[in-house]
C-alpha positions as protocol buffer text, in pm:
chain_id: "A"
residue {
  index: 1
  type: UNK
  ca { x: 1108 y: 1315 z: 9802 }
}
residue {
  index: 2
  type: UNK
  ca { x: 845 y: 1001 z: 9793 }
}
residue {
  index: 3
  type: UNK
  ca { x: 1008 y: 877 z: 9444 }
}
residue {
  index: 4
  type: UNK
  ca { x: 1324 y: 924 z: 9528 }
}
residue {
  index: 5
  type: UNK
  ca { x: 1269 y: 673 z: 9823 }
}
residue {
  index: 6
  type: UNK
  ca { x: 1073 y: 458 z: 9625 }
}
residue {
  index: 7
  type: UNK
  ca { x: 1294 y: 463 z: 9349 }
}
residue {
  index: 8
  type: UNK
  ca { x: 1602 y: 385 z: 9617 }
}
residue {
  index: 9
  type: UNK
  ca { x: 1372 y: 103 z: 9764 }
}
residue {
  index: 10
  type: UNK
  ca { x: 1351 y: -69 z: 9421 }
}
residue {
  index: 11
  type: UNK
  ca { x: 1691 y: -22 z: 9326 }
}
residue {
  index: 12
  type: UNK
  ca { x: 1814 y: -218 z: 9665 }
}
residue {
  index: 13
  type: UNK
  ca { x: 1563 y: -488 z: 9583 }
}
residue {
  index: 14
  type: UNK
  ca { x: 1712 y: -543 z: 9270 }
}
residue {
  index: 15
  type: UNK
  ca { x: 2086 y: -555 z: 9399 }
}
residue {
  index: 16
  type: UNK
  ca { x: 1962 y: -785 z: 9607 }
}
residue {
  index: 17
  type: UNK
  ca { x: 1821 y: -990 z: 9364 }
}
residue {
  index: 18
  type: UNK
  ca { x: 2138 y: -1013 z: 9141 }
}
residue {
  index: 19
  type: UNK
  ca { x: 2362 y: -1063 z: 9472 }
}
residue {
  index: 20
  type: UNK
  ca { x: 2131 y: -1389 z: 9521 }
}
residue {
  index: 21
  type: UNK
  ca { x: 2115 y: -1501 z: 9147 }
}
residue {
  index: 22
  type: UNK
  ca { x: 2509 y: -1446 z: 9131 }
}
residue {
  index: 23
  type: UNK
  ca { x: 2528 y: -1662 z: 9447 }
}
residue {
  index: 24
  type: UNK
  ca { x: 2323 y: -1916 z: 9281 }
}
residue {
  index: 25
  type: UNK
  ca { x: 2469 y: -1907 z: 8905 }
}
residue {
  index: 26
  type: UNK
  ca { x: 2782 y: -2136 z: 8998 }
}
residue {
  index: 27
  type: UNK
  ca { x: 2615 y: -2402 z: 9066 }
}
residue {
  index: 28
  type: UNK
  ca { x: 2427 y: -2435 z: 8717 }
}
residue {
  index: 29
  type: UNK
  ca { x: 2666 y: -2660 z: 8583 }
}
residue {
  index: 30
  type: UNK
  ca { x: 2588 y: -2574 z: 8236 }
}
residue {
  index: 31
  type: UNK
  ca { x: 2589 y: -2201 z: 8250 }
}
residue {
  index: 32
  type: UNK
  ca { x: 2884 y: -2044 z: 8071 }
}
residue {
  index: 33
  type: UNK
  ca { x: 2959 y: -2299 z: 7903 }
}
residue {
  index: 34
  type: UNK
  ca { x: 2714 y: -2348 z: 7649 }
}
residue {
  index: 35
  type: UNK
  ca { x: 2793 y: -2469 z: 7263 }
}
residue {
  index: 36
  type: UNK
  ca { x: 2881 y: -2104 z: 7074 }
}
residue {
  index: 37
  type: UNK
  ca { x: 3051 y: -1954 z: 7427 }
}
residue {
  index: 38
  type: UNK
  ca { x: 3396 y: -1876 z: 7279 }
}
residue {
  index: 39
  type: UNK
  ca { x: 3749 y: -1963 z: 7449 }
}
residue {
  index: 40
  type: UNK
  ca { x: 4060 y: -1952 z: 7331 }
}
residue {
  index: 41
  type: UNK
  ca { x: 4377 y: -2086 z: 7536 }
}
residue {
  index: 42
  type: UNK
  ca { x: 4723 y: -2023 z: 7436 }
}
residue {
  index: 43
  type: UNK
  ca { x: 5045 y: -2051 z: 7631 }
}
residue {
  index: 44
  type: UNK
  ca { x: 5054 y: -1719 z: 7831 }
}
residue {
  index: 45
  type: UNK
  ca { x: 4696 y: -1601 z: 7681 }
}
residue {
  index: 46
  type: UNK
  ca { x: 4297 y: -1698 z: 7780 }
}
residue {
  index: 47
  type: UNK
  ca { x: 4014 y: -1526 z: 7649 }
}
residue {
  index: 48
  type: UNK
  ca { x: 3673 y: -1610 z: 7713 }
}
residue {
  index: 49
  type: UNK
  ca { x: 3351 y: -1491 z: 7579 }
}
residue {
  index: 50
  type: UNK
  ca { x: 3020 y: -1667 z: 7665 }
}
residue {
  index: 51
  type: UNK
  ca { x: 2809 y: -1527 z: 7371 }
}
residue {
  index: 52
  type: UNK
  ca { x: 2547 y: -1819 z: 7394 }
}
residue {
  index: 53
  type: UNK
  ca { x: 2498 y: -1780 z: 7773 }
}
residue {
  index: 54
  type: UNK
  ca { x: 2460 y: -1351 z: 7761 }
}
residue {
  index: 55
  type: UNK
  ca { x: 2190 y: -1443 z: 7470 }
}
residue {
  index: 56
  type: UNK
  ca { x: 2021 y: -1699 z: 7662 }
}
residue {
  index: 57
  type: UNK
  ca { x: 2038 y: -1468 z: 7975 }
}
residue {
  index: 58
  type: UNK
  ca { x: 1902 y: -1145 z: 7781 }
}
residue {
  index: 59
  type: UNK
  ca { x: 1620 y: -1358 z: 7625 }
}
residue {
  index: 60
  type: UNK
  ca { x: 1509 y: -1452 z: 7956 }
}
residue {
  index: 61
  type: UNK
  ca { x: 1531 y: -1109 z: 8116 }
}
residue {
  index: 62
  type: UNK
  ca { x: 1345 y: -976 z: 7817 }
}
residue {
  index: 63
  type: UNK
  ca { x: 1085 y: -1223 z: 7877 }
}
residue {
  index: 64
  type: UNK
  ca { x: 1037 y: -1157 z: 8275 }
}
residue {
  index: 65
  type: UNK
  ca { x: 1045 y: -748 z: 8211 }
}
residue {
  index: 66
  type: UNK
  ca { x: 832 y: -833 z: 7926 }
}
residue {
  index: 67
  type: UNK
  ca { x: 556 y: -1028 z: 8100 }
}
residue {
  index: 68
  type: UNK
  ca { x: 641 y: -789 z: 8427 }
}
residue {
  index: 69
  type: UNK
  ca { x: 528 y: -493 z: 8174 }
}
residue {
  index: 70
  type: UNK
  ca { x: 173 y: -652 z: 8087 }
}
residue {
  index: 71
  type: UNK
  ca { x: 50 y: -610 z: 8425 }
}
């Protein structure tokens, strides 16, 4: 029952942590909308796929669970 709470208590910190940094990530004026994000705009038709800014994003997640995993 103790890692089922603890495992509840981390998984609130983290929605916590992506309801702040998706709070925050609008006002980074240059995030989604870095050279190699694609859009396409046609007359009834958008489409919109930020390839450079999910890359950019996983390498720095990979970095902080990387670094997070040497301790």
């Amino acid at each position: 029952m103790h890692e089922i709470s603890k495992t509840l208590i981390i998984l609130g910190v983290v929605l916590i942590g992506v309801g702040l940094i998706l709070s925050v990530v609008h006002k980074v004026p240059f995030l989604g909308r870095l050279p190699g994000d694609i859009y396409i705009q046609k007359k009834n038709f958008s489409f919109y796929f930020p390839i450079t800014t999910s890359l950019l994003i996983s390498a720095i997640l990979s970095l902080i669970f990387w670094l997070w995993s040497r301790r």
